[in-house]
N, C-alpha and C positions, 0 to 999 in steps of 0.2 A: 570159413577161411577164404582170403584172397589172393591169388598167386600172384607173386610177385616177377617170379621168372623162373625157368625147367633148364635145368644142366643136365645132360649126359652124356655117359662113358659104355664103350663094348670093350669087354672083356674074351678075349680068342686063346684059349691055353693053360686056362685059370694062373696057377701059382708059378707055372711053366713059361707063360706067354707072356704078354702085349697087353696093353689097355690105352685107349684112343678116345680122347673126349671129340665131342659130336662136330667140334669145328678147328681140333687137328692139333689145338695148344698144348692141349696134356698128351703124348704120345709118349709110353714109355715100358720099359722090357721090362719085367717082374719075374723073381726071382725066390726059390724057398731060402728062407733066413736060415745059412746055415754060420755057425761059430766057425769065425778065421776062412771066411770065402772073401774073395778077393771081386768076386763077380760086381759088374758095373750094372747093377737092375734095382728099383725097387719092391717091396711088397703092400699086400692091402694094409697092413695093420702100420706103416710106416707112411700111407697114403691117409690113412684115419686120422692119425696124430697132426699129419700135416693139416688137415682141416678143422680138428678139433681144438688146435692151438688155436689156429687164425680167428676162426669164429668165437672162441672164447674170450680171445682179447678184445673183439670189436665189440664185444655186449659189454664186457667190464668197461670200456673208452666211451659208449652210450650212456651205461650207469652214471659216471662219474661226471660226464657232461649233465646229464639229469638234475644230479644231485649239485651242480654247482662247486664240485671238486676238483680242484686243479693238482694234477701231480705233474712230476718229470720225466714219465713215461710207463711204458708196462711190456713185459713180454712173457709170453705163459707157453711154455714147454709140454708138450703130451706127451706121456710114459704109456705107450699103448701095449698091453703082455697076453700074448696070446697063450692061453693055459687049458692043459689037458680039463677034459672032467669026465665023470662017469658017463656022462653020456654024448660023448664028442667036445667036443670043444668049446670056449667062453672066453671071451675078452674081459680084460680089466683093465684099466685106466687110472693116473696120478697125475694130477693137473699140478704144476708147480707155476704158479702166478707172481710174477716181479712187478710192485707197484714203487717207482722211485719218487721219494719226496713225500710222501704222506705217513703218519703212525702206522705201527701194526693193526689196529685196530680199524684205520680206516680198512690199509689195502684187508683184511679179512672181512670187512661188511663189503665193501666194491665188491672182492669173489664170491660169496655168499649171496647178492644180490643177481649178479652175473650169471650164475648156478641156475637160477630160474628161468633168465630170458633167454640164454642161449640155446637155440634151437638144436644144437647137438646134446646139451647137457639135456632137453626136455625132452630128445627121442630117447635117451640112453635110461632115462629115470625109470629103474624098479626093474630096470632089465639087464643092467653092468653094474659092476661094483666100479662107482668114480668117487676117488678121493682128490679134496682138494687143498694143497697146502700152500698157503702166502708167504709170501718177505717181501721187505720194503729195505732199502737204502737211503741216507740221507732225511731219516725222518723229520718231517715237521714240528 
């Protein structure tokens, strides 16, 4: 492998605290997800999704450049659910991918190809249960 570039965050208070990325952009209070709190903080699994979207979308937008496929956009949602298990805790994940202007069948090979190269989807593999479901608008 060759590094392309190192991002990081300190975490001060876990689920309680703060987390501060290394040059001060991401600075933000975190907070337990509780149902009908009003509190202005986010949490880690809200912080996942925010990056498992992004990056999902940029490998499906690489796929489709690849492959010479033109659509009218994409934005893919991450359902990040943090769930009890026997033995502490496990995340689960539902990718919901919006490819506008291409068939079903495209925007499902774009995510299905996407699912491979995205670097979150290839740390996640065999260790989260991610699902991932397409729709397209305006099909071609």
């Amino acid at each position: 492998m060759k590094p392309m570039f190192t991002s990081s965050a300190t975490a001060v208070g876990g689920r309680d605290g703060r987390v501060v990325s290394e040059d001060g952009v991401l600075d933000v209070a975190l907070a337990m997800p509780v149902p009908g709190s009003k509190k202005s903080a986010t949490n880690p699994e809200q912080l996942f999704a925010a990056g498992y979207s992004a990056c999902f979308d940029s490998a499906l937008n690489l796929v489709a450049r690849k492959q010479g496929i033109k659509h009218d956009g994409s934005e893919v949602t991450a359902h990040v659910t943090l769930n009890e298990a026997a033995d502490g805790f496990a995340l689960s994940v539902e990718l919901d991918v919006l490819v506008r202007g291409v068939s079903e069948e495209q925007a499902a090979e774009l995510a299905k190809i996407a699912h491979t190269v995205c670097p979150y989807s290839r740390a996640t593999a065999g260790n989260i249960q991610v699902d991932v479901f397409t729709r397209t608008t305006d099909a071609a």
